[in-house]
N, C-alpha and C positions, 0 to 999 in steps of 0.2 A: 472878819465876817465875810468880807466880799470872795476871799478864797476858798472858804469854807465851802459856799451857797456856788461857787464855782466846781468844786469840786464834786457838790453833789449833785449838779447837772450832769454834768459828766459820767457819774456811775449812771446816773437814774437813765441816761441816752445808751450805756452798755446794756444796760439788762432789759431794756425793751429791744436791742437788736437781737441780744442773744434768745431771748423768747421767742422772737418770729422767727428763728431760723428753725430749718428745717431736719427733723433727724433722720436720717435710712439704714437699715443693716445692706451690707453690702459681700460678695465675697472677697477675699484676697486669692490670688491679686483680680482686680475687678475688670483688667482686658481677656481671663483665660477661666474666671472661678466660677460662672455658672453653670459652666459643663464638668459634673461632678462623677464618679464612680462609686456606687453603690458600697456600703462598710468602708471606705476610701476615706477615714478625716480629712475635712477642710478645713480653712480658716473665717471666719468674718470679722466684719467690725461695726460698731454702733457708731458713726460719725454724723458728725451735729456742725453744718456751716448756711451759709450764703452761697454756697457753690457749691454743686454738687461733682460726683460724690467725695470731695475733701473734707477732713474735718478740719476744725481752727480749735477745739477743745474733748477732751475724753469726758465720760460721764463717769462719777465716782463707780465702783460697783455697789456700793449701797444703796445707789439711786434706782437701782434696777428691782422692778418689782416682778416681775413675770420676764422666763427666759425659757422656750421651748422649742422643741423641732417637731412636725410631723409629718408622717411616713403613712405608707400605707397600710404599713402593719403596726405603729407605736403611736404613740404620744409621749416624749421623753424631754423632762425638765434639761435645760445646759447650765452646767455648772464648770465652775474654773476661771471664770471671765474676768480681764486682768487688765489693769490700764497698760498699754503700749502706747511711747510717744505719745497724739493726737486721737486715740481711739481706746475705743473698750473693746477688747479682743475676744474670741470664744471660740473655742476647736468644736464643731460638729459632725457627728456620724450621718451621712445621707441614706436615704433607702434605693431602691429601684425607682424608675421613673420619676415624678414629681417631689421635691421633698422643701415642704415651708418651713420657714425658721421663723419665728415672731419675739420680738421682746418690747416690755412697756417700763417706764420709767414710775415710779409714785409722783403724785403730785408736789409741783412746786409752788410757792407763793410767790408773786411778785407785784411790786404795787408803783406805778405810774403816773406821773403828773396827767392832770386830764387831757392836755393837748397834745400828748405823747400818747397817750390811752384812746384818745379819740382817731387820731392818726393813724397808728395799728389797725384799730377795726375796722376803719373805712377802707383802708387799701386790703384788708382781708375781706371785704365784701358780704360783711356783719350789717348790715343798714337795720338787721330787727334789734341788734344791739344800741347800736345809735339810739334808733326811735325807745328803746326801752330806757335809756337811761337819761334822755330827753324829759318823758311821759311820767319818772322818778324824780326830776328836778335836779338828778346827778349831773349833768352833761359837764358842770363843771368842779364836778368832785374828782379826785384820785381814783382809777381804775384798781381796784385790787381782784385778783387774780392766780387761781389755781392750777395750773398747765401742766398736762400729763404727753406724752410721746407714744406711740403706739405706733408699733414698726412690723412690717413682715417682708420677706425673701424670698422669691422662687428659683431652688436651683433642680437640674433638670439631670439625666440620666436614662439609659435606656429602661422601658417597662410602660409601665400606667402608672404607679406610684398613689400619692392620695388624691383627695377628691377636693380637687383646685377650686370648686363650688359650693363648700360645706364652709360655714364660718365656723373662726376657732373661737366665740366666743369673747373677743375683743371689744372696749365699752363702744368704741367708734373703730369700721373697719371699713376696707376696700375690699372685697371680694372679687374677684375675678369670674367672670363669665365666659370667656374664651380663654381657651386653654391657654397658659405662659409657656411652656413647653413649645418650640416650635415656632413662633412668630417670629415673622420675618416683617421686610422693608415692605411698605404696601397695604399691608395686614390693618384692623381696626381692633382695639382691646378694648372688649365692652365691659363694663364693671357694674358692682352693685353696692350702694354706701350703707352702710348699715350704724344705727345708735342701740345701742341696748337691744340687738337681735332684730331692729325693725326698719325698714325703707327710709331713708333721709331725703325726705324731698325739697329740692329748689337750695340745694348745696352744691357751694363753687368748689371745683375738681378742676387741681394744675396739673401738669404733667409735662416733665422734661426730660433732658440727656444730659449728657456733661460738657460743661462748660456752660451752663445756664445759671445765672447770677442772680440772687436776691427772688423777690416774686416778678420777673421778668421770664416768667414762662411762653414759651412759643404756643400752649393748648391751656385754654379758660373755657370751661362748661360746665353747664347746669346740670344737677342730677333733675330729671324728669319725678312724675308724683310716684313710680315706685320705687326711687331712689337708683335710676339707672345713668348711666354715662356715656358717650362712646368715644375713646381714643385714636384716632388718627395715627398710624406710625409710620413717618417718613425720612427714616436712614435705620441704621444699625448700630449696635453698642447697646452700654446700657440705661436703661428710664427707670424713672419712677413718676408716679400718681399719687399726690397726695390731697387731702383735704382736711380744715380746722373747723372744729363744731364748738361753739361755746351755748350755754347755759346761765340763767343764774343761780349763785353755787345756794345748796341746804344741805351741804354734806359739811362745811366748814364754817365756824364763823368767824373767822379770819379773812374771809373771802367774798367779795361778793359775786363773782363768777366762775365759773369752772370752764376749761378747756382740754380739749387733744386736739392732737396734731398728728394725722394719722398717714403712715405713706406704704405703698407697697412697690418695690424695685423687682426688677426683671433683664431679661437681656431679649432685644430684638437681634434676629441675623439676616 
């Protein structure tokens, strides 16, 4: 019995690390792949860790529910995406100037002792979740939980390319307000969080580079009431921005909360 209740400590402590980690599409290889060539295939990858941008696991491709690039002249599904080693792989055609790659994963369940569940959302900077499930007499129930990924890409190319400020429609996204294309050391990336097409206000926004470990990010800010942010960018290489929006879940009743996990990478020079 004692091994048993040991054992399942044990997963129950894996599957809450692996939930808060963080997913990004990235390109290959990611010191030379955001400067792309227009009809020019590239490479990407979906990687999923505590340290960016490495992965420590591939994502099946069946977990992928949405997988597309846009252009300034297309919107084109990616298909072919194929686990490699540590990563979910995908060949994309880029356009001229700007060209986004976004892919989201379908929802996963996972269900958490409450002091592990509590845990999680305090250091994600959920306090309305806390107070909710306080206010529920949950606090010291099992968190169950539906988490989805929601990732996009800016790779860059000579032109104007698409319109880096148009959302693609993602449940939870980071939009960009200053152009990705072009930012250098010095530079500010202002962003816009958006839920369901609308301003996410008083949302924690991380943002790091590589070799940033766990939620040990160097930038923690508030989206402002129109769900705005502004990044700081102080070296070169490449970042991501990410943020987690939870809900309680009426889409599942396996769940009592829903979650993304939303990032968008870029390259600073």
């Amino acid at each position: 019995m004692r091994g048993w209740l040991k054992t399942g400590v044990l997963v129950v402590l894996a599957a809450s690390s692996l939930a808060a980690h963080d997913t990004w599409l990235v390109p290959i290889p990611i010191d030379s792949g955001f400067r792309v060539t227009p009809g020019q295939p590239v490479q990407v990858a979906l990687n999923t860790s505590e340290d960016f941008p490495a992965s420590e696991a591939a994502a099946a491709p069946d977990r992928v529910a949405r997988f597309e690039t846009v252009t300034a002249s297309a919107r084109a599904a990616v298909t072919g995406y194929r686990v490699e080693e540590k990563s979910l792989v995908a060949d994309v055609t880029p356009g001229s100037g700007l060209t986004l790659v976004a892919a989201v994963t379908h929802p996963r369940l996972i269900v958490l002792e409450a002091p592990i569940f509590t845990e999680y959302i305090t250091e994600e900077g959920l306090e309305q979740i806390v107070a909710a499930r306080a206010a529920r007499g949950e606090s010291g129930k099992a968190g169950r939980e539906r988490y989805s990924k929601v990732t996009k890409l800016a790779l860059c190319a000579e032109g104007e390319g698409a319109d880096f400020r148009r959302p693609l429609g993602l449940q939870v996204e980071i939009v960009p307000e200053t152009k990705p294309c072009g930012l250098r050391v010095g530079d500010t990336l202002r962003v816009q969080v958006l839920f369901e097409g609308r301003p996410l206000a008083n949302a924690r926004v991380g943002a790091g580079y590589a070799g940033v470990h766990g939620h040990h990010y160097p930038v923690w800010v508030k989206t402002d009431a129109e769900g705005r942010a502004a990044i700081p960018l102080d070296r070169a290489g490449a970042w991501f921005v990410r943020s987690l929006h939870m809900i309680p879940s009426t889409e599942f009743e396996d769940a009592d909360w829903q979650s993304w996990f939303s990032t968008l990478t870029f390259e600073v020079r």
